[in-house]
Each structure stands twice: as structure tokens, then as C-alpha cells.
The first five atom37 places (N, CA, C, CB, O) and aatype in JSON, in Angstrom:
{
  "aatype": [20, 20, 20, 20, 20, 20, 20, 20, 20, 20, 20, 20, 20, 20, 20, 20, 20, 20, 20, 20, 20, 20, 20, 20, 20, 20, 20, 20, 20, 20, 20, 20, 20, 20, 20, 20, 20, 20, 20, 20, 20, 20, 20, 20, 20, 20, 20, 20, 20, 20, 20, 20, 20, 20, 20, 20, 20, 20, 20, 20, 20, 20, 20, 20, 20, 20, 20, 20, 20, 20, 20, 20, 20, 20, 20, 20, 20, 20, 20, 20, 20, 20, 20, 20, 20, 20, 20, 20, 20, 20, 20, 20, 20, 20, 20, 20, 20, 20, 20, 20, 20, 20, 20, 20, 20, 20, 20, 20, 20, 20, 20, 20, 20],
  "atom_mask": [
    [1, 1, 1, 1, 1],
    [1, 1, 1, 1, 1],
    [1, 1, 1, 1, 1],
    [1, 1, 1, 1, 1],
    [1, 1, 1, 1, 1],
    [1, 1, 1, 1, 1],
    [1, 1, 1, 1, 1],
    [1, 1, 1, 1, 1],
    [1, 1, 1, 1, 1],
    [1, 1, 1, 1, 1],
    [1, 1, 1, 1, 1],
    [1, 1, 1, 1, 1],
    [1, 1, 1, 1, 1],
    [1, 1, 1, 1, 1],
    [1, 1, 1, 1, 1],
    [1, 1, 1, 1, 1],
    [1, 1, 1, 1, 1],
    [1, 1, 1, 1, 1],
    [1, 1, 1, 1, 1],
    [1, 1, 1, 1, 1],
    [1, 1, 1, 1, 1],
    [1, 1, 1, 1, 1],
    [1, 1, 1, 1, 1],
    [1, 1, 1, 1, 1],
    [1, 1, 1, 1, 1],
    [1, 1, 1, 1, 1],
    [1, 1, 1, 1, 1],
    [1, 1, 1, 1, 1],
    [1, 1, 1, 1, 1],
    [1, 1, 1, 1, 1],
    [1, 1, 1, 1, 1],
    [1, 1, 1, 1, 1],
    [1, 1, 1, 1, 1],
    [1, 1, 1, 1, 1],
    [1, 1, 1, 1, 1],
    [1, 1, 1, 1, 1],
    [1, 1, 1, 1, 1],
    [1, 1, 1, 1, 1],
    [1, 1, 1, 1, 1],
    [1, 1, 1, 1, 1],
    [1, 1, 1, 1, 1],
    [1, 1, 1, 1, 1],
    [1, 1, 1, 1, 1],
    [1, 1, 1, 1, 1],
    [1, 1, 1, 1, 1],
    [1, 1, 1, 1, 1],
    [1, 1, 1, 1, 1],
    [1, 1, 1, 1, 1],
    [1, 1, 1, 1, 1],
    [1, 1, 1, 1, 1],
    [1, 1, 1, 1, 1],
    [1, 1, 1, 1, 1],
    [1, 1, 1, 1, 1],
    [1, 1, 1, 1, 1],
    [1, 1, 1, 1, 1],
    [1, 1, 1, 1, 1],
    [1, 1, 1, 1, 1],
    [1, 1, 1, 1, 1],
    [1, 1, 1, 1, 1],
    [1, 1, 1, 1, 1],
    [1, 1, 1, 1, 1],
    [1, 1, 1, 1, 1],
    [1, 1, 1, 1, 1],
    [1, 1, 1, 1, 1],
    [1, 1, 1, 1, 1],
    [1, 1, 1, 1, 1],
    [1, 1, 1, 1, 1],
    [1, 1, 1, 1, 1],
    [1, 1, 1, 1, 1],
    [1, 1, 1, 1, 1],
    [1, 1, 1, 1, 1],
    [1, 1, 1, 1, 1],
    [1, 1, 1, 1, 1],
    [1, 1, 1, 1, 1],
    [1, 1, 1, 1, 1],
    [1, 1, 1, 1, 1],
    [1, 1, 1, 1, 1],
    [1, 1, 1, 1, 1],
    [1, 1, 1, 1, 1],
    [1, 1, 1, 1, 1],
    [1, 1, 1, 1, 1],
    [1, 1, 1, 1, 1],
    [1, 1, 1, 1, 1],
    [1, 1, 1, 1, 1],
    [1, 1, 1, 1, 1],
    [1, 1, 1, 1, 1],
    [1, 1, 1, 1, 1],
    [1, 1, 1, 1, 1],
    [1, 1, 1, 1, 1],
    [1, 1, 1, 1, 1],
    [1, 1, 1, 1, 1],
    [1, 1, 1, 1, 1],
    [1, 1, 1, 1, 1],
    [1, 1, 1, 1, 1],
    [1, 1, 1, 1, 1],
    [1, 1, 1, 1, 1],
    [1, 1, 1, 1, 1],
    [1, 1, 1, 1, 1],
    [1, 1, 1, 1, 1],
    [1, 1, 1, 1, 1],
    [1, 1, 1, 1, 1],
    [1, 1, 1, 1, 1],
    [1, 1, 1, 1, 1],
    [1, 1, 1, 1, 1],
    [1, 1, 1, 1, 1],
    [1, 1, 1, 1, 1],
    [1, 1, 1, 1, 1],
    [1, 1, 1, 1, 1],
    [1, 1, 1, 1, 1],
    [1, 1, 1, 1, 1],
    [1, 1, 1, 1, 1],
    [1, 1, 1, 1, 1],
    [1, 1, 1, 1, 1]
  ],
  "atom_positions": [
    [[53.46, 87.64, 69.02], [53.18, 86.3, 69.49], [54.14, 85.98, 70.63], [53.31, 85.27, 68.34], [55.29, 86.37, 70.47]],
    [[53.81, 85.27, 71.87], [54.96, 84.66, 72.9], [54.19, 83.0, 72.62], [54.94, 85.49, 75.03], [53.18, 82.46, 72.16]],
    [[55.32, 82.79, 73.18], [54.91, 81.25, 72.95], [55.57, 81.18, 74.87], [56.04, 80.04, 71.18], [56.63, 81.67, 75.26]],
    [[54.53, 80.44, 75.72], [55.13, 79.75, 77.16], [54.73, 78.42, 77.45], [54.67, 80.51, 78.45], [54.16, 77.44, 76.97]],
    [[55.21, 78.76, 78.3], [55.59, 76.73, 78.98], [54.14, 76.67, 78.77], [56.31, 76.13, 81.2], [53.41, 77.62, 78.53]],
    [[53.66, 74.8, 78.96], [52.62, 74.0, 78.48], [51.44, 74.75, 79.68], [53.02, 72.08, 78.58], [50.3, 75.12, 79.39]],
    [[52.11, 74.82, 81.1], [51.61, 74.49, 82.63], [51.08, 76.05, 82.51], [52.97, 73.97, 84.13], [50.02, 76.02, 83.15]],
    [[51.28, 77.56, 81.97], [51.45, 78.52, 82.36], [50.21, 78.91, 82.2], [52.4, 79.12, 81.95], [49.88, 78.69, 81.03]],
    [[49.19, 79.48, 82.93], [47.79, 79.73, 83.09], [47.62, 80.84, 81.75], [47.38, 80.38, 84.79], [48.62, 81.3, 81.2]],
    [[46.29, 81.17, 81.34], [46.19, 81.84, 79.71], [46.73, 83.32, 80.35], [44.17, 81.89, 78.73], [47.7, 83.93, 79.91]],
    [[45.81, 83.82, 81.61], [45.72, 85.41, 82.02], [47.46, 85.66, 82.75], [44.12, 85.73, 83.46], [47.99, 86.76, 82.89]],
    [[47.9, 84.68, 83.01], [49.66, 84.95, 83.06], [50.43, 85.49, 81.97], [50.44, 83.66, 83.24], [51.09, 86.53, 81.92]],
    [[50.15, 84.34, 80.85], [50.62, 84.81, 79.87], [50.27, 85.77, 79.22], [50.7, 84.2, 79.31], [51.35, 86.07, 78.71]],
    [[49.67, 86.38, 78.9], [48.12, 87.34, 78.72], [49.21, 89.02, 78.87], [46.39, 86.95, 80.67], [49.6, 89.88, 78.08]],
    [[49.36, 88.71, 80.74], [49.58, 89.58, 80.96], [51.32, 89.95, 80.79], [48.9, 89.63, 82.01], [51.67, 91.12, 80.95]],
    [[51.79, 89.45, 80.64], [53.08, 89.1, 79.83], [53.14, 90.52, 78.37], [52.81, 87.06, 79.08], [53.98, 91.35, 78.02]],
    [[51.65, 90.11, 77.88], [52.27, 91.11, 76.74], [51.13, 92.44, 76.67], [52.4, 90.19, 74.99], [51.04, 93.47, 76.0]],
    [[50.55, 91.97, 77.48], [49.74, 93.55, 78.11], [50.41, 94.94, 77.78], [49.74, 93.61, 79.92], [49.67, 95.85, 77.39]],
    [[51.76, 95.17, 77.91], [52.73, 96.38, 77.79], [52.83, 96.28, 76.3], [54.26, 96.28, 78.65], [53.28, 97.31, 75.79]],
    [[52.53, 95.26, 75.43], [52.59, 95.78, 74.03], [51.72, 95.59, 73.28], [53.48, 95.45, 73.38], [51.78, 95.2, 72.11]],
    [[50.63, 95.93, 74.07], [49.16, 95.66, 73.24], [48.81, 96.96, 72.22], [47.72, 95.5, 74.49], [48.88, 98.16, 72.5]],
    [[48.6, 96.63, 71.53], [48.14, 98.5, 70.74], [46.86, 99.06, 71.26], [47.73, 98.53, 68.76], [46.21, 98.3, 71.97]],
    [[46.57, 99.79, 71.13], [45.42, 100.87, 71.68], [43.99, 100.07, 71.13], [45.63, 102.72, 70.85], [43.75, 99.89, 69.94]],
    [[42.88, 99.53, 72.54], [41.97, 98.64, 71.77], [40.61, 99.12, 72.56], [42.37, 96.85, 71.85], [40.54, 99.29, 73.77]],
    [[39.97, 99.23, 71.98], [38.62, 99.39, 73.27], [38.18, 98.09, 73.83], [37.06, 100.09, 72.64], [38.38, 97.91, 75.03]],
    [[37.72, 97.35, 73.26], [37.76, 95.94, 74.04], [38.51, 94.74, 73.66], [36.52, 95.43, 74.1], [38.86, 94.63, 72.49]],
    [[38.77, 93.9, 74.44], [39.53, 92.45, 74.62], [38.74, 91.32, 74.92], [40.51, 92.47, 75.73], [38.11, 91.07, 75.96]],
    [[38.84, 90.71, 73.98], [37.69, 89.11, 74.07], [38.73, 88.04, 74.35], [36.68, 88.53, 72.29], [39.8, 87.9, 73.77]],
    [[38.16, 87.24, 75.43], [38.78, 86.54, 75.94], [38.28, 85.1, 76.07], [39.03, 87.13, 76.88], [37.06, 85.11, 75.87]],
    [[38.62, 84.14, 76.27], [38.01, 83.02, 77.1], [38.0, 83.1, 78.12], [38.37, 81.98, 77.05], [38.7, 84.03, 78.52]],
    [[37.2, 82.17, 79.36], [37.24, 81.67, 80.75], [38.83, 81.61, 81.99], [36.72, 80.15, 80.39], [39.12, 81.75, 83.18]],
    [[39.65, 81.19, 80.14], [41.22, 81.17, 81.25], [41.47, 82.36, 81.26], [42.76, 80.36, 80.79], [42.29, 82.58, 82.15]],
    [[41.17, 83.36, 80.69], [41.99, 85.49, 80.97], [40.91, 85.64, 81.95], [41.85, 87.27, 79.18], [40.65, 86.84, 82.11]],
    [[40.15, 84.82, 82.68], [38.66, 85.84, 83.78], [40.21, 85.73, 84.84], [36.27, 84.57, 84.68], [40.86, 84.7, 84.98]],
    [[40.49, 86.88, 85.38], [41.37, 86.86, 87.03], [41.21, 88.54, 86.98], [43.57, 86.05, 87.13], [41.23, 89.4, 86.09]],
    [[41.03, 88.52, 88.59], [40.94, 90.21, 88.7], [41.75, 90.73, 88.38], [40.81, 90.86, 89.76], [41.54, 91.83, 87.87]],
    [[42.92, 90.29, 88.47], [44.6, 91.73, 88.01], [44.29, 91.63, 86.74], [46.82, 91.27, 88.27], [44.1, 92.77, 86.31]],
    [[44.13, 90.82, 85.9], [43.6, 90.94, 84.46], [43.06, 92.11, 83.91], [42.65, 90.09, 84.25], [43.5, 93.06, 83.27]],
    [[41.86, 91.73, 84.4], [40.93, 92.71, 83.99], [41.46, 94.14, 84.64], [39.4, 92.27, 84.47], [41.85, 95.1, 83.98]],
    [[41.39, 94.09, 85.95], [41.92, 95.42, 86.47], [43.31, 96.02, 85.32], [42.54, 95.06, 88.28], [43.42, 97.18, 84.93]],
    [[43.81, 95.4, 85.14], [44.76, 96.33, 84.42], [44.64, 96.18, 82.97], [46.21, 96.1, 84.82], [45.64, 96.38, 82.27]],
    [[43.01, 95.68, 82.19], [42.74, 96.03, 81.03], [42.1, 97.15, 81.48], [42.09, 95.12, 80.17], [42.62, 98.09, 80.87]],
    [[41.17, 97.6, 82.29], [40.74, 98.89, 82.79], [41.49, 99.82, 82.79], [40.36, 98.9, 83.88], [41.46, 100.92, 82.24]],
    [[42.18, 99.32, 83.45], [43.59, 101.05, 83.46], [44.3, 101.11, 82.68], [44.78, 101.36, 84.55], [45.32, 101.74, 82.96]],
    [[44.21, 100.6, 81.5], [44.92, 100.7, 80.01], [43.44, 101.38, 79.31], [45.57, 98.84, 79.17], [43.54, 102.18, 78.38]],
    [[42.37, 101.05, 79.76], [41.08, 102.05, 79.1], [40.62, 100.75, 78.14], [41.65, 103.86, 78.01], [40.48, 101.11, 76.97]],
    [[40.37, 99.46, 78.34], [40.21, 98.46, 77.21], [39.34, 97.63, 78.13], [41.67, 97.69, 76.51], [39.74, 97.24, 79.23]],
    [[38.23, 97.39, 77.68], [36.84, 97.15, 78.37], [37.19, 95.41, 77.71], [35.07, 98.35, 77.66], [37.16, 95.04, 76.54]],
    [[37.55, 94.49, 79.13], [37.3, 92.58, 79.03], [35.8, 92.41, 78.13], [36.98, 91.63, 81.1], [34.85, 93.19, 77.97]],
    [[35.93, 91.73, 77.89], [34.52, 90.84, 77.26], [35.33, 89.54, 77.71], [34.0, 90.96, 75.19], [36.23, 89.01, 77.06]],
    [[34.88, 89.17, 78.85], [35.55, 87.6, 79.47], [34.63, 87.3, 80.15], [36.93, 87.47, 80.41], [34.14, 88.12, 80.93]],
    [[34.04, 85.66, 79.98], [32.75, 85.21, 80.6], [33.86, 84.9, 81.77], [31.62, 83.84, 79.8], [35.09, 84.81, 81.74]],
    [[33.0, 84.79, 82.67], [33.53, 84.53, 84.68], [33.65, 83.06, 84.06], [31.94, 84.83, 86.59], [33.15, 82.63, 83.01]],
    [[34.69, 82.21, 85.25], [34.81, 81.43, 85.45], [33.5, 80.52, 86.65], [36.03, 81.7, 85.59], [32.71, 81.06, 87.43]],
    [[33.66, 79.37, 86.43], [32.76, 78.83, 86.7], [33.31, 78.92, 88.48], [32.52, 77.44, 85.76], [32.23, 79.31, 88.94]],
    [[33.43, 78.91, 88.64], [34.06, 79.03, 90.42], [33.94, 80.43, 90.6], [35.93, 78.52, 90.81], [34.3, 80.84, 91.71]],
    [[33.48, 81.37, 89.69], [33.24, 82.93, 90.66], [32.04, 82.8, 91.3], [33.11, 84.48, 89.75], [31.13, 82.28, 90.64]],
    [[31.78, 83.22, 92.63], [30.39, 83.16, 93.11], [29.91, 84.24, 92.57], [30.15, 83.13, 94.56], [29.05, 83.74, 91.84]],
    [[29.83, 85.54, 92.37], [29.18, 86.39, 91.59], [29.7, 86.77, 90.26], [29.01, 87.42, 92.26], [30.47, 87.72, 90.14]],
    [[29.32, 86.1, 89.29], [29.69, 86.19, 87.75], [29.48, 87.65, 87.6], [28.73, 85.22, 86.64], [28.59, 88.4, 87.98]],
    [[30.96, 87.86, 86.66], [30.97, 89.57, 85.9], [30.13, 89.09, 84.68], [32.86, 90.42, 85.3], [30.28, 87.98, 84.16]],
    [[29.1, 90.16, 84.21], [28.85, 89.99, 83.46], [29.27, 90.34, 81.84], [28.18, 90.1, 83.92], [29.23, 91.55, 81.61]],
    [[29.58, 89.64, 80.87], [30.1, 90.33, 79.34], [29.21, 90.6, 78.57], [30.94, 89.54, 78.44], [28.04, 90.35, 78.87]],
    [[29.56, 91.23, 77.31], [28.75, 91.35, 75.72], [29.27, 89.59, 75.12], [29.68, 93.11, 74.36], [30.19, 89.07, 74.49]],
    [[27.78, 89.15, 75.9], [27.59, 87.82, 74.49], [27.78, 88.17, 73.05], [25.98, 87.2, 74.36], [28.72, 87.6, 72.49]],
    [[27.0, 89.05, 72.29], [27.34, 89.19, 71.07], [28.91, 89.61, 70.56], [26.43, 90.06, 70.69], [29.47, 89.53, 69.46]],
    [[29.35, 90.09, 71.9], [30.76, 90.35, 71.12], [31.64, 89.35, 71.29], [31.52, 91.57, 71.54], [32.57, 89.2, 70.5]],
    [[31.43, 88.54, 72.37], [31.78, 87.25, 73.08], [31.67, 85.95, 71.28], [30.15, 86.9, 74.8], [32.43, 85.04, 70.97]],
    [[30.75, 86.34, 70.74], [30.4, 84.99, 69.98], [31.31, 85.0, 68.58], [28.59, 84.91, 69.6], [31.41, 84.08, 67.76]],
    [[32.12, 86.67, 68.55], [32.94, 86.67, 67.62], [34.47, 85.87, 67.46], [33.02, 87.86, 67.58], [35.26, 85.67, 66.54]],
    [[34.39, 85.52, 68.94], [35.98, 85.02, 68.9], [35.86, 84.13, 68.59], [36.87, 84.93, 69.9], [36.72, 83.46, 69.15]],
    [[35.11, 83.32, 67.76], [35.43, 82.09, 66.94], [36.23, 82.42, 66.0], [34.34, 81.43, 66.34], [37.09, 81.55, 65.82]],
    [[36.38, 83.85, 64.93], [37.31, 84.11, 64.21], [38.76, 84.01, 64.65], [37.04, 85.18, 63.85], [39.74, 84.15, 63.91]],
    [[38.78, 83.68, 66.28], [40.31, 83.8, 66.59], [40.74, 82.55, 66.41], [40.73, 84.3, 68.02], [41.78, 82.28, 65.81]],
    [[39.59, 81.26, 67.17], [39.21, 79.88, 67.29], [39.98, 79.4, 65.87], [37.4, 79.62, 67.39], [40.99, 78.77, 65.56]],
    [[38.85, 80.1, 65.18], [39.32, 79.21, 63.87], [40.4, 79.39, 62.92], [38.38, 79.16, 63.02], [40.56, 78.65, 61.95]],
    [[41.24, 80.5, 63.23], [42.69, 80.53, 63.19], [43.86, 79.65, 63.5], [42.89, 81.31, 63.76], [44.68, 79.26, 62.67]],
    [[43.88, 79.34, 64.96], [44.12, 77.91, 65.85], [43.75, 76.82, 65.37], [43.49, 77.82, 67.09], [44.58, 75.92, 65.27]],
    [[42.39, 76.62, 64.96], [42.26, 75.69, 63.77], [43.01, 75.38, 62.89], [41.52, 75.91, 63.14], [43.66, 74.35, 63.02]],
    [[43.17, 76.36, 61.45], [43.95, 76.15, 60.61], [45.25, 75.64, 61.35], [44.03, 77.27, 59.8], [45.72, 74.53, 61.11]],
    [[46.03, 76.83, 62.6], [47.53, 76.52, 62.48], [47.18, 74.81, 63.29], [48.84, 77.96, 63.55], [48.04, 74.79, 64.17]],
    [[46.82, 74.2, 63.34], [46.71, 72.71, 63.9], [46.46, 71.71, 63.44], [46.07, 72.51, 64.63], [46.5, 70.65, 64.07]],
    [[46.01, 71.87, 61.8], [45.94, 71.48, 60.5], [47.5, 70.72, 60.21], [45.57, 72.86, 59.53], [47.87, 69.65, 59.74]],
    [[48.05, 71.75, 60.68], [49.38, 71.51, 60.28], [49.96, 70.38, 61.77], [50.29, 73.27, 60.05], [49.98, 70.6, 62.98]],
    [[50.3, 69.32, 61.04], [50.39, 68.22, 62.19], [51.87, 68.39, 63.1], [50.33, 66.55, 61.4], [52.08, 68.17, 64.29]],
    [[52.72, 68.83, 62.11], [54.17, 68.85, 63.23], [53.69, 70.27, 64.42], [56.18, 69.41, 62.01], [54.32, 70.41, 65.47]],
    [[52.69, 71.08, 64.08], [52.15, 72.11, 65.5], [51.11, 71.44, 65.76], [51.7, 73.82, 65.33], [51.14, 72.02, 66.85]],
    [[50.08, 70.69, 65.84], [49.49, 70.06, 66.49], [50.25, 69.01, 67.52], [48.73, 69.64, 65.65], [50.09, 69.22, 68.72]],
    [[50.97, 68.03, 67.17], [51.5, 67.38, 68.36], [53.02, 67.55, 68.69], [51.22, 65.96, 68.21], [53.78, 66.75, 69.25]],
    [[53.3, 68.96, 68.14], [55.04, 69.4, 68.91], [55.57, 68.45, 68.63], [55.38, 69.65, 70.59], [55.34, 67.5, 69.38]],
    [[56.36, 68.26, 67.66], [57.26, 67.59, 67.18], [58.64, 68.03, 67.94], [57.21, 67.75, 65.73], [59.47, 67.38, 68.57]],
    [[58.54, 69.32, 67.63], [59.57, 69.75, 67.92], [60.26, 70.13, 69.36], [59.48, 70.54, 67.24], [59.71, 71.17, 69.72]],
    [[61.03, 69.83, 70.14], [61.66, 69.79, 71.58], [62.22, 71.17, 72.19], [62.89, 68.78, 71.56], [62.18, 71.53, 73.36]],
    [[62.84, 71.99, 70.87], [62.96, 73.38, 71.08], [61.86, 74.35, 70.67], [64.07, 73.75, 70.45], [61.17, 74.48, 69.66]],
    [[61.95, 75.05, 71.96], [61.29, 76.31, 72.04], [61.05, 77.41, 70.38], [62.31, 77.1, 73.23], [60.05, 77.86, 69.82]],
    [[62.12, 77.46, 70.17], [62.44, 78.26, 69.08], [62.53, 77.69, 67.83], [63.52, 78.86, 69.28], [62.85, 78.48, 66.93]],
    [[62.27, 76.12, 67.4], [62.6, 75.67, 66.11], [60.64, 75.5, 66.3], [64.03, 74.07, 65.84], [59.95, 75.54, 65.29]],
    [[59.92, 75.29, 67.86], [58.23, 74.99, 67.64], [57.81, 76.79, 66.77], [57.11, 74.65, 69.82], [57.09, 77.13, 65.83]],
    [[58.75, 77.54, 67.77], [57.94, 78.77, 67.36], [57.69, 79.26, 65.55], [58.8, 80.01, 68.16], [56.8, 79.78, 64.88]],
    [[59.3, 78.62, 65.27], [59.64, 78.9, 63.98], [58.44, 78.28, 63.34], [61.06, 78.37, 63.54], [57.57, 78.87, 62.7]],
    [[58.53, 76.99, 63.6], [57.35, 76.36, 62.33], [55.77, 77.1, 62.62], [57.09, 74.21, 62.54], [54.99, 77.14, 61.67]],
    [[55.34, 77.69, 63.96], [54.4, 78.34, 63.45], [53.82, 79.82, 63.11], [53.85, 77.91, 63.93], [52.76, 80.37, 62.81]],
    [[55.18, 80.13, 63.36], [55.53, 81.6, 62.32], [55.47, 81.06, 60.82], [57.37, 82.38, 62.59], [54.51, 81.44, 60.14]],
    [[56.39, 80.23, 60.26], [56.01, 79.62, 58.85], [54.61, 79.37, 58.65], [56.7, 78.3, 58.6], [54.05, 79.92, 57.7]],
    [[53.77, 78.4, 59.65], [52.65, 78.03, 59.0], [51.64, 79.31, 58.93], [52.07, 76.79, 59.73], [50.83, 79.44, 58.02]],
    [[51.79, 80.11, 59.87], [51.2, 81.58, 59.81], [51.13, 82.16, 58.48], [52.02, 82.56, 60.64], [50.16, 82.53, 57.82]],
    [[52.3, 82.17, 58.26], [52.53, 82.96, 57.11], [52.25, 82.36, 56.22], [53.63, 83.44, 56.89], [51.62, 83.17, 55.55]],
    [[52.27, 80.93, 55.38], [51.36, 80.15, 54.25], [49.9, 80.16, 54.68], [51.83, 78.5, 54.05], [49.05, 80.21, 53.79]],
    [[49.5, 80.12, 55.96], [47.73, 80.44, 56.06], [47.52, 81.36, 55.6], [46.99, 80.62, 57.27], [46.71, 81.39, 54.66]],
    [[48.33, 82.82, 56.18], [48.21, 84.05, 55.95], [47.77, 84.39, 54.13], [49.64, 84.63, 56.52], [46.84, 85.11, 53.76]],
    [[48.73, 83.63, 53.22], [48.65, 83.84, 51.71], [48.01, 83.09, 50.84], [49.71, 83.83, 51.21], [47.99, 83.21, 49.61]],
    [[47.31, 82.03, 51.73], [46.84, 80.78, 51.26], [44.53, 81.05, 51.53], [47.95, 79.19, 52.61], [43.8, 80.83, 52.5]],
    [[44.22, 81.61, 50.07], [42.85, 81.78, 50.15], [42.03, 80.54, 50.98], [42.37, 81.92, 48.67], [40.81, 80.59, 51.11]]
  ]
}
């Protein structure tokens, strides 16, 4: 997990942990990971985007909708951790006491049927 500033675009951060991704054939994304260095260097790692184009590309890349419609399982992960109200509206001012609480709440979702 990285946690970055509020302002920092998704495919910035994205690519931030690109170098410790494990071995994947494809990567589902939202609209904010569509940027060419993105994708270009999920290609040359051998890991095929599933990222719908942004609405400002004049010629849309095209993805796998059906594989596209799975990332609600990621969605609704983010869900749960936002359940939890002190990570929904950042209570917290440090970096590292926000991250902490949602490493904790991770881990009670994680064990919690």
C-alpha cells in the first residue's frame, strides 16, 4: 500500500509502485491510470492495461469490458475501508497515524465475515 498527497494524479502514484508489482498478466484500472507512460511501461513489464481512455483522448484505446466490470471487487473494498468514519473524513493530520488506522481497519475487514 502507499498512501500520497490528496492533489497527486492516480497513474503518478500508480507508477510509484510499478517496481514492486508481482508478476500479473493484466492490470484493471480506472480512467485516472489511462496516461501513455503508464501503460507503456505496463507493456514492458509484459502486463496487458484494461483502462477505459479518458474522456479527452481523441482516439480511445480500446479495453476488455468484461474484465473492466470486475473491479468493483476492488470498489467495494474502499467501500468497506470508508465505513469506518475516522478514514472516511481523515481525522487524522499525520501521514502515518491516517495510514496506521487503515492498515488496522484492513486487517478487522480482512477477519471480519
Amino acid at each position: 500500500m502507499l498512501l500520497t498527497e490528496g492533489q497527486m494524479s492516480d497513474h503518478k502514484g500508480a507508477a510509484l509502485l510499478l517496481p514492486r508489482l508481482p508478476s500479473a498478466r493484466h492490470l484493471v484500472g480506472d480512467r485516472g491510470y489511462d496516461s501513455n507512460c503508464f501503460r507503456r511501461n505496463l507493456t514492458e513489464r509484459g502486463i496487458e492495461p484494461c483502462i477505459p481512455s479518458t474522456k479527452s483522448r481523441k482516439v480511445p484505446i480500446p479495453h476488455d469490458k468484461s474484465r473492466y466490470r470486475r473491479r468493483h471487487k476492488v470498489e467495494n473494498m474502499f467501500g468497506r475501508l470508508k465505513d469506518w468514519r475516522r478514514i472516511a473524513t481523515r481525522y487524522d493530520r499525520c501521514a502515518h497515524t491516517f495510514f496506521s488506522a487503515i492498515c488496522l481497519a484492513a486487517t478487522v475487514i480482512y477477519w471480519t465475515p
